[in-house]
ROTIMAR-880363 format. One record per residue (C-alpha): residue number from 1; residue in three letters; y negated, x, z negated. Coordinates in Angstrom, 3 decimals. Example, Ala and Ser with C-alpha at 12.3 -4.5 7.8 and 13.67 -1.06 7.14 Angstrom:
<pts>
[pt 1 "ALA" [4.500 12.300 -7.800]]
[pt 2 "SER" [1.060 13.670 -7.140]]
</pts>
This chain:
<pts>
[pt 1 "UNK" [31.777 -83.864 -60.602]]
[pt 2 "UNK" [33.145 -81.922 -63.854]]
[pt 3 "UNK" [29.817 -82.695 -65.154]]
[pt 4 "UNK" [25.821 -83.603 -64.320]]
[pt 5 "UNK" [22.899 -83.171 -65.983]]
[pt 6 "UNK" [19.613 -85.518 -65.066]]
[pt 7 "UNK" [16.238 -84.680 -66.211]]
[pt 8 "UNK" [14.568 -87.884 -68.443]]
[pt 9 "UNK" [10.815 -88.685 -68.234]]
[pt 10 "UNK" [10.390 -86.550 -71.473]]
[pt 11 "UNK" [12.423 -83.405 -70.064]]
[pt 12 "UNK" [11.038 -80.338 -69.779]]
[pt 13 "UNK" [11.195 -79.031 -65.944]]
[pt 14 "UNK" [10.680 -75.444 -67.000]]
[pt 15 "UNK" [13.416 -75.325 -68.993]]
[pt 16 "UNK" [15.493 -77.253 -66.294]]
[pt 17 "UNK" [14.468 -74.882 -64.426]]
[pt 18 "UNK" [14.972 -71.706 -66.225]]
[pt 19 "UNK" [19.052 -72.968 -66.947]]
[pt 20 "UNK" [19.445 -73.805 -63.126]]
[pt 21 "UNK" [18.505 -70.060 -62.429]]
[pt 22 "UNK" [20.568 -68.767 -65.169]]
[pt 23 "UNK" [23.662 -70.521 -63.767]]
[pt 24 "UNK" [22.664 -70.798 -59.886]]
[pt 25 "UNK" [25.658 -69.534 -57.922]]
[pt 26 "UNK" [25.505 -66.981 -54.989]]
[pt 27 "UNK" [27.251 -69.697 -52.746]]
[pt 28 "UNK" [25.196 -72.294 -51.677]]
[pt 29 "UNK" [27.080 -73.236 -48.637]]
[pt 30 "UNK" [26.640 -77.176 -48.146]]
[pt 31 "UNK" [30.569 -77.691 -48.999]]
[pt 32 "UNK" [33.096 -76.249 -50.965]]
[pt 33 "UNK" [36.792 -75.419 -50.877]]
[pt 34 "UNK" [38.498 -77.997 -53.958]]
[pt 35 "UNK" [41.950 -76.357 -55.009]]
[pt 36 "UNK" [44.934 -78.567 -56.431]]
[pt 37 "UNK" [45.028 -79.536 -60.193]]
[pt 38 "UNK" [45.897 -76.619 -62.385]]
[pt 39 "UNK" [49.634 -76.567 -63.999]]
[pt 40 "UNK" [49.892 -78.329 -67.581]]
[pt 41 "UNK" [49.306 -75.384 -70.016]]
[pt 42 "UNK" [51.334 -77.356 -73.058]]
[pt 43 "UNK" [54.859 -76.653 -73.366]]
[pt 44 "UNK" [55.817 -79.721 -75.119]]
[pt 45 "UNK" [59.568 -79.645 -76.564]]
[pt 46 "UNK" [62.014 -82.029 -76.913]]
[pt 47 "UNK" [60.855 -85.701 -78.812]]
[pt 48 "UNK" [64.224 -86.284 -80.589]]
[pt 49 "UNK" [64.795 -82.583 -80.929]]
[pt 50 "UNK" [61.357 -82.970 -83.646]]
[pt 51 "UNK" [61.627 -82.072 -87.220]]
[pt 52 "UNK" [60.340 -85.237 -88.252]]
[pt 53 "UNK" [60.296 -83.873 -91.900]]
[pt 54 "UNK" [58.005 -80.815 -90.915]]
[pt 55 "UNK" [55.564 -82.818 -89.267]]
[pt 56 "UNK" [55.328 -85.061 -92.064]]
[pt 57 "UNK" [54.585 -82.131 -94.442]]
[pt 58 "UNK" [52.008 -80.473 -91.880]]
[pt 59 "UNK" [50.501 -83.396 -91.174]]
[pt 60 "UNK" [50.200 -84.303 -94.643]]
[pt 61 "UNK" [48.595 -80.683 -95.382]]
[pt 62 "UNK" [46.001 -81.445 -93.318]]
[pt 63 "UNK" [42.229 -80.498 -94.553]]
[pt 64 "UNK" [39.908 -80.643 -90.773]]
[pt 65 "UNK" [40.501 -82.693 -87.988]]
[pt 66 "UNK" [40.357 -79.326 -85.933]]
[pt 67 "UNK" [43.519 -78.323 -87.137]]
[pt 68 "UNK" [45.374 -81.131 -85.521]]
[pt 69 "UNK" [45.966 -79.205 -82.494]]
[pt 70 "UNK" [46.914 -76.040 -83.514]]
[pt 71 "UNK" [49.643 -78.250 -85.537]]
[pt 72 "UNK" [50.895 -79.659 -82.413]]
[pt 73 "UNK" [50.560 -76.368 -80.429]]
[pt 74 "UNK" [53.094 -74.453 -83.843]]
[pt 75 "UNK" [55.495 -77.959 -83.718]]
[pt 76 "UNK" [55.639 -77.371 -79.577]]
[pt 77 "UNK" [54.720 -81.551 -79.562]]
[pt 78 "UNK" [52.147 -83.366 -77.462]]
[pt 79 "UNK" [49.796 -85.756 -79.126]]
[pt 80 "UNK" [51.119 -88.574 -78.182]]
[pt 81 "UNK" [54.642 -87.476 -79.011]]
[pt 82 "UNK" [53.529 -86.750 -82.367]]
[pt 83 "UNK" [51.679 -90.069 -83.083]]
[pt 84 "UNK" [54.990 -92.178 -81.678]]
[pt 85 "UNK" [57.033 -89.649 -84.361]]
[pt 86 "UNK" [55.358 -89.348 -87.506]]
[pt 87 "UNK" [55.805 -92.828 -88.957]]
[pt 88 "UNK" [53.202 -96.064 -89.632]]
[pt 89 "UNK" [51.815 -94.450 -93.150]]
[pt 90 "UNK" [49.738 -92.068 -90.178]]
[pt 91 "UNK" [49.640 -93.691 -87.066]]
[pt 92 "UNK" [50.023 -97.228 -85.427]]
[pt 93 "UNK" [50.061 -98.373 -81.989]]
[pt 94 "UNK" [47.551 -101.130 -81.310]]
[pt 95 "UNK" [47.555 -103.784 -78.957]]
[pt 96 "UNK" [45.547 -102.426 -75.626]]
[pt 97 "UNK" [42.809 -104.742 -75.953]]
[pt 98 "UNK" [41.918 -103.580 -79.306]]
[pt 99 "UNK" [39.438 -100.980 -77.740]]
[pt 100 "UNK" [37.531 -103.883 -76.205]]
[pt 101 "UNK" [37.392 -105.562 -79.385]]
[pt 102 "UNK" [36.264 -102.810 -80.986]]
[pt 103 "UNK" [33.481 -102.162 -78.953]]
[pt 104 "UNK" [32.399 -105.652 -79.804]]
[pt 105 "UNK" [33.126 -105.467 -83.157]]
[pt 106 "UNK" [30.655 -102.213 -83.541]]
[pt 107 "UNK" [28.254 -103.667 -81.605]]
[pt 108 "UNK" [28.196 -106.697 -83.566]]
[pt 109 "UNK" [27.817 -104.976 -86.863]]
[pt 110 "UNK" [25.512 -102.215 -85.553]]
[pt 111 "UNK" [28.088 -99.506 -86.666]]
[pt 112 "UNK" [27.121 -95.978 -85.211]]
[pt 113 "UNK" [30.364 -94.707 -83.396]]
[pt 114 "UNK" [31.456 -91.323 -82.107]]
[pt 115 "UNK" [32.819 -91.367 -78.666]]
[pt 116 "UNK" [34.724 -88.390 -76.981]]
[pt 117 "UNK" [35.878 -88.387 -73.518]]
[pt 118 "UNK" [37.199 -84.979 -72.517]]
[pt 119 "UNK" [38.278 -83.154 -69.109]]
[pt 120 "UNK" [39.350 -79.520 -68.090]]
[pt 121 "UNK" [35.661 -78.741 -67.565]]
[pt 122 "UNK" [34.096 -80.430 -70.963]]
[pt 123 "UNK" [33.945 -82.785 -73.483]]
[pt 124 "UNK" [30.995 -85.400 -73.559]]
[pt 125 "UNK" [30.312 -87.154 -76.879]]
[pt 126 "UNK" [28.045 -89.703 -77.921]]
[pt 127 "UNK" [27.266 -90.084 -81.341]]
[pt 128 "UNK" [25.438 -93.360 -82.618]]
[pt 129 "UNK" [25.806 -97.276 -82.209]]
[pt 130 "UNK" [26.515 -99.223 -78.965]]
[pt 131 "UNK" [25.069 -102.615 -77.884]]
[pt 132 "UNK" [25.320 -103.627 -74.625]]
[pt 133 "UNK" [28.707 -104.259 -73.369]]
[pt 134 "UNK" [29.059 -105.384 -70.134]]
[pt 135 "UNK" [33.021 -106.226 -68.891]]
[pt 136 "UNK" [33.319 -106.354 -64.739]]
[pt 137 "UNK" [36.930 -106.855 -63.428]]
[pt 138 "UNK" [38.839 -104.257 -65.218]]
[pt 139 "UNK" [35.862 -102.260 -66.426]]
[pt 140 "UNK" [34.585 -102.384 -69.514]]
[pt 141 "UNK" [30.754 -101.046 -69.524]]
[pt 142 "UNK" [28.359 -99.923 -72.121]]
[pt 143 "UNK" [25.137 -99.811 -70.696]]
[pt 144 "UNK" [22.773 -98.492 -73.047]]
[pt 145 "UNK" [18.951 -96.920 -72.919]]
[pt 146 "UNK" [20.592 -93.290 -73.849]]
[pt 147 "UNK" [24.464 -93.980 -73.489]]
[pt 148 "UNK" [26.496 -94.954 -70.358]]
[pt 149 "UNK" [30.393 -95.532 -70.514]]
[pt 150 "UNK" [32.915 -97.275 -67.394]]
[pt 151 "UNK" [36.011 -97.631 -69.397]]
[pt 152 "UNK" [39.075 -98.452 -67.010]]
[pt 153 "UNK" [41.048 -100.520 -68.805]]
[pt 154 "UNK" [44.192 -100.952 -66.318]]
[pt 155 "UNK" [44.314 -97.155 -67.063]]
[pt 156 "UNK" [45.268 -98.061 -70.578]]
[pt 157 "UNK" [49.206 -97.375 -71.117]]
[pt 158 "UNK" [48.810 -97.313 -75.182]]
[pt 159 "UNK" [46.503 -97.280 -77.832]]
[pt 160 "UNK" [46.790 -95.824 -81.400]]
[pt 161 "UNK" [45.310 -96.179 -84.452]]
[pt 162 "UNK" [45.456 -92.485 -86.062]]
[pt 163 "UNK" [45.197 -90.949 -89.702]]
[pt 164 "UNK" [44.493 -87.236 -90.400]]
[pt 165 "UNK" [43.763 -85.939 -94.166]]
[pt 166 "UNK" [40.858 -84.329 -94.347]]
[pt 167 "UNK" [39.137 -82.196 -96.996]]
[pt 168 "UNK" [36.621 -85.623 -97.346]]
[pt 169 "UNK" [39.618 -87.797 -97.481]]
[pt 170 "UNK" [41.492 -89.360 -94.678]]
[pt 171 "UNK" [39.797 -90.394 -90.955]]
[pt 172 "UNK" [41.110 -92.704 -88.730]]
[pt 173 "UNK" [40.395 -92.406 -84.952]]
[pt 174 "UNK" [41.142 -94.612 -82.015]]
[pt 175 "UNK" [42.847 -92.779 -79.246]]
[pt 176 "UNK" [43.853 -93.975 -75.700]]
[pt 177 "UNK" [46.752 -92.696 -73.871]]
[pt 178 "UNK" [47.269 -92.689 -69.428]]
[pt 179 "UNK" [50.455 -93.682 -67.966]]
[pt 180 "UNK" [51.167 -89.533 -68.371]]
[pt 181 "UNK" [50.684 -90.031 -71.820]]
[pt 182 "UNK" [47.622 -88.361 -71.709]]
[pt 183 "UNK" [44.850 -89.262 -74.286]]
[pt 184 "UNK" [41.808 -89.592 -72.293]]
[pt 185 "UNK" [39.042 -90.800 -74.768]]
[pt 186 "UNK" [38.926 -91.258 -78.596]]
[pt 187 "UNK" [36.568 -92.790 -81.394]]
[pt 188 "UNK" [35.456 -92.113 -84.499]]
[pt 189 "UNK" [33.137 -94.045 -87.155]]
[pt 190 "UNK" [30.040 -91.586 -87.069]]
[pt 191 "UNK" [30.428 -89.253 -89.673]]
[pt 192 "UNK" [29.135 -85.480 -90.950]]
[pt 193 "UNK" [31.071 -82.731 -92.028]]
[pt 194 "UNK" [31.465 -83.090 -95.709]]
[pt 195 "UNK" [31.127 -86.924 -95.406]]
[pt 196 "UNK" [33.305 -89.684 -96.377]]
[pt 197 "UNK" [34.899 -91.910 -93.027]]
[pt 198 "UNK" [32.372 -94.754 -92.813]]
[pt 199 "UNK" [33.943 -98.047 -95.001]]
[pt 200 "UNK" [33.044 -100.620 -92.199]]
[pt 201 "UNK" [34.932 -98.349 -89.330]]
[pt 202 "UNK" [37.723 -98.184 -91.491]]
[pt 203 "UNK" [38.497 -101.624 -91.934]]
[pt 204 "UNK" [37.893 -102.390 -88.569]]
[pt 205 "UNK" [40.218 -99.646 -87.347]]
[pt 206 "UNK" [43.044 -101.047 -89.897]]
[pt 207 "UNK" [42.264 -104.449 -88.563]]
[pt 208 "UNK" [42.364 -104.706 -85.150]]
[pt 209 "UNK" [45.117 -106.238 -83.109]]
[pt 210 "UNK" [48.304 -104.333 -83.421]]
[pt 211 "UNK" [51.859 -103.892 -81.587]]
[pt 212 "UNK" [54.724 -105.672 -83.853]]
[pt 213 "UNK" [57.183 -102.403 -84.840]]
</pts>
């Protein structure tokens, strides 16, 4: 599934209800016909073709978070090509256990996190602290009241520590990359708009266990 949504003791049926007739479809035959992954919409140019010099001066220009694609999309770069690129003053590859201990690391210290994990379909994001983590084999579980994540963590080809200027000075994410070089969830310290990155996710982000250069 792209996505599910489960009604809670406290849900309201009627408006469950009302949304499942707004978006009912006419086709409600017991299976349905599942067509081939779509085509990679990013044209991506050549990594050591990059105007490492441009990127440095729009990344530096930065004022949102938001305007990190549309960046990549103007410089014709993936994410992940740009993070490799732009130099260890903005981004730094970690070592890939650092998202496991920084799960237990926030937990420890009660920090509220943001969480995205993203597909062609939607982007689910939790927003808050985590407690219970639960590893089993090569998954790494958080298995809270409100908050459920099953983290594969032989998936994990790289992870990055990344810096973005922002408007309310600079925020560093955590973002994990497939063996396509895809990034396939990132984290945040939990933060509003017009709010300064969170002190405590900071210096746990700049301290967690990274790859020699």
């Amino acid at each position: 599934a792209v996505h599910k949504v489960h009604l809670r003791p406290a849900s309201s049926l009627y408006a469950y209800q009302k949304l499942v007739a707004a978006l009912e479809s006419s086709n409600q035959e017991p299976t349905v016909d599942i067509s081939g992954p779509l085509p990679d919409d990013e044209s991506h140019g050549d990594e050591a073709a990059a105007n490492l010099d441009d990127l440095r001066d729009r990344w530096s220009r930065l004022t949102d978070v938001h305007q990190f694609f549309g960046m990549l999309k103007t410089l014709k770069l993936s994410r992940r090509q740009a993070v490799r690129l732009v130099g260890q003053d903005y981004a730094w590859q970690l070592d890939n256990d650092a998202v496991r201990a920084m799960f237990h690391h926030a937990a420890e210290g009660e920090m509220p996190i943001m969480c995205f994990v993203g597909n062609r379909g939607c982007i689910q994001i939790h927003s808050g602290p985590i407690k219970s983590i639960k590893p089993m084999g090569p998954w790494i579980n958080v298995l809270d009241e409100t908050f459920h994540l099953h983290l594969r963590t032989d998936h994990i080809q790289e992870v990055w520590a990344v810096r973005k200027p922002t408007k309310d000075g600079h925020v560093t994410s955590l973002e994990v990359y497939d063996s396509d070089g895809k990034m396939f969830i990132q984290f945040f310290g939990k933060r509003h708009e017009g709010e300064s990155e969170r002190d405590d996710w900071r210096f746990l982000a700049e301290n967690l266990p990274r790859i020699p250069s």
